[in-house]
C-alpha positions in Angstrom: -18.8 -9.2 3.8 -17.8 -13.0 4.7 -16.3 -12.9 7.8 -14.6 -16.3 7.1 -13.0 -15.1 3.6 -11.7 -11.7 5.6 -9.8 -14.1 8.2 -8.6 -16.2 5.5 -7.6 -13.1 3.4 -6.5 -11.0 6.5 -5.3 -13.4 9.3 -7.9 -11.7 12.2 -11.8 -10.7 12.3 -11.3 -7.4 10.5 -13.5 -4.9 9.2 -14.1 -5.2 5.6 -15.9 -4.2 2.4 -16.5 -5.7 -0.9 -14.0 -3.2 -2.3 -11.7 -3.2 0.5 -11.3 -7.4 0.8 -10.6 -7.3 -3.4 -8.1 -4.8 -3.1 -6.6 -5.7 0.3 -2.9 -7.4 -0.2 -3.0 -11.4 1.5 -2.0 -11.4 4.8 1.1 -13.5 3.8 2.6 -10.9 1.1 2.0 -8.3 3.2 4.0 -10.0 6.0 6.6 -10.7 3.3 6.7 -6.9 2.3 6.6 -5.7 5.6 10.2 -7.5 6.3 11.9 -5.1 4.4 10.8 -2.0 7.0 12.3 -3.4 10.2 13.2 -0.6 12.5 11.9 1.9 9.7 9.9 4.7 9.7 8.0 4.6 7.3 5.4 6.5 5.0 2.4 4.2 4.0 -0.1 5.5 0.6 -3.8 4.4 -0.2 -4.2 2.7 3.3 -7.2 1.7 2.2 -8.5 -0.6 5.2 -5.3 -0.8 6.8 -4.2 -4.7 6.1 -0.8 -3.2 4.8 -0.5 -0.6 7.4 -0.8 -3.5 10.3 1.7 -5.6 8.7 4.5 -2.8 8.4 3.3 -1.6 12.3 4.5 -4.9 13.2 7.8 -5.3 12.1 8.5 -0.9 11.3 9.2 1.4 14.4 6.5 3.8 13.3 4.1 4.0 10.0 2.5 7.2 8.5 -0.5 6.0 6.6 -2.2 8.3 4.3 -5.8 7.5 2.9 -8.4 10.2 1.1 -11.3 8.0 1.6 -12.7 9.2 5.0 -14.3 5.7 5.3 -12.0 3.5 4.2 -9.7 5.8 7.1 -12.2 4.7 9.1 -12.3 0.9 8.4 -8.1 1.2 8.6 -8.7 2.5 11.9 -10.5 0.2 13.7 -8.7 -2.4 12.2 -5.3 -1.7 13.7 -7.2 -1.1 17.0 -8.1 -4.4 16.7 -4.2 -5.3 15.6 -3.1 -3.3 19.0 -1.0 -1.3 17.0 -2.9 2.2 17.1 0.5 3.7 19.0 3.1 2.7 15.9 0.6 4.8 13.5 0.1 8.2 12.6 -3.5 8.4 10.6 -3.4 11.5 7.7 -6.4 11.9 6.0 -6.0 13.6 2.1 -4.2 13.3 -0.9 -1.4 11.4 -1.0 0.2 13.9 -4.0 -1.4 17.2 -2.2 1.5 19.5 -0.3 0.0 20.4 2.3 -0.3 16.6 3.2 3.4 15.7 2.8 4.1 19.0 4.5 2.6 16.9 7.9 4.8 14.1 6.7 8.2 14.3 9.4 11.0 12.0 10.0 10.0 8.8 7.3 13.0 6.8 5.5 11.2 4.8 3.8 8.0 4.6 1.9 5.5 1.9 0.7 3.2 3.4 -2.0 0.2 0.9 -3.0 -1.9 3.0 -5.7 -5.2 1.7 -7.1 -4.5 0.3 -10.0 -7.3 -2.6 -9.7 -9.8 -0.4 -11.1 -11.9 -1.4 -14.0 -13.6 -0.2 -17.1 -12.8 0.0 -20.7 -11.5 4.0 -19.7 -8.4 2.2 -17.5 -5.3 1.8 -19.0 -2.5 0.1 -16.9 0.3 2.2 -17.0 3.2 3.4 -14.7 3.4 6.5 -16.8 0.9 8.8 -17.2 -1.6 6.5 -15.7 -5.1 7.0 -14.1 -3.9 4.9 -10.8 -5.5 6.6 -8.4 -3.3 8.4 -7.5 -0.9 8.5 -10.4 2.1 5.8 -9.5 4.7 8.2 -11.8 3.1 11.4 -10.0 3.1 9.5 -6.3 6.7 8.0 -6.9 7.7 11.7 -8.1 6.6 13.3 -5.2 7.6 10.5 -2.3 11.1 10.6 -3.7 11.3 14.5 -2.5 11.0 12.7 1.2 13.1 9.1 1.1 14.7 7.4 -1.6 13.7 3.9 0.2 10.7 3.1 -2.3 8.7 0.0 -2.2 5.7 0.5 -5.1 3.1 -1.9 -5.9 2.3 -2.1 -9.5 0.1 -4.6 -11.6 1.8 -7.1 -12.7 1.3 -6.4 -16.6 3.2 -3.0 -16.8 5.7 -2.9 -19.5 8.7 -2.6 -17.5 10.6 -0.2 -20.4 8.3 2.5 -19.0 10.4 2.6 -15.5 13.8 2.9 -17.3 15.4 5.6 -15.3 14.3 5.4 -12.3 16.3 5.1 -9.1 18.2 1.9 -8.2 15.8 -0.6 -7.2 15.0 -4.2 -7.1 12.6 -5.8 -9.7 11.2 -8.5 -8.2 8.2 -9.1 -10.9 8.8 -12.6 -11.6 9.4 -13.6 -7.9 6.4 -11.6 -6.7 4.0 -12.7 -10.0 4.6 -16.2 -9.0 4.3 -16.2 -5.4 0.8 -14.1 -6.1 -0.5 -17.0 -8.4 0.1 -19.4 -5.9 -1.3 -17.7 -3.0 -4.2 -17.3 -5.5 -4.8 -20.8 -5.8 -4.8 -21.7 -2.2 
């Protein structure tokens, strides 16, 4: 992996793959994101390699991060080691949606759930409902709302937005957030 495009991507010398740089979040939505946990505790999903997870270890007072991908734990890892943030983050490897995971889950009030939606193939269909996210973004939200009602949850940008009727108060910031990713896009 391009060192260069990981710095531009990640703002530091991190630890990257192929898979990892395309679905890592830009440095500067993540810090954008990130803004909304100050002085939180918060639960982090699908760390992946940890680019989200050093942003909210910034600005939260502790992150949980859970991953299932020993590896990409791994990567996540050594990439907030390199932050200097190993002490704001708590590392749980498994399923995000398994209970005996959550059950090691303690004293969160928020929550920033990221599922991978960017897979690809004619098999994927982009859905909040019902998807094949992995994990599930209906199943994940389900469960995470058993341990905080302070949801932040990443969804592609083409998602009907009738499928999330009835769901708890929140903010839709789809426009704001579609825009801002084009233009970071073309930079």
């Amino acid at each position: 992996m391009d060192p260069q495009s990981i710095r531009a991507k990640f703002g530091d010398d991190y630890t990257a793959t192929e898979r990892t740089h395309r679905l890592g979040i830009d440095a500067r939505i993540t810090t954008s994101i990130a803004r909304r946990f100050q002085g939180r505790d918060v639960l982090e999903t699908c760390t992946g390699a940890g680019f989200t997870t050093i942003a909210l270890a910034r600005v939260a007072s502790h992150v949980t991060t859970v991953e299932i991908d020993p590896y990409h734990q791994a990567q996540a890892k050594a990439n907030v080691a390199r932050a200097r943030l190993s002490e704001r983050v708590t590392f749980l490897a498994g399923d995000a949606l398994s209970d005996e995971v959550l059950r090691q889950v303690q004293g969160i009030n928020a929550a920033f759930l990221d599922p991978d939606w960017a897979a690809t193939g004619p098999e994927h269909v982009y859905r909040f409902l019902r998807s094949n996210m992995h994990p599930p973004a209906d199943e994940l939200l389900e469960k995470i709302l058993l341990k905080t009602q302070d949801i932040a949850l990443v969804l592609p940008p083409f998602i009907d937005l009738q499928e999330l009727k009835g769901l708890p108060v929140h903010d839709f910031r789809r426009s704001t957030w579609r825009a801002r990713m084009r233009s970071i896009a073309c930079i």
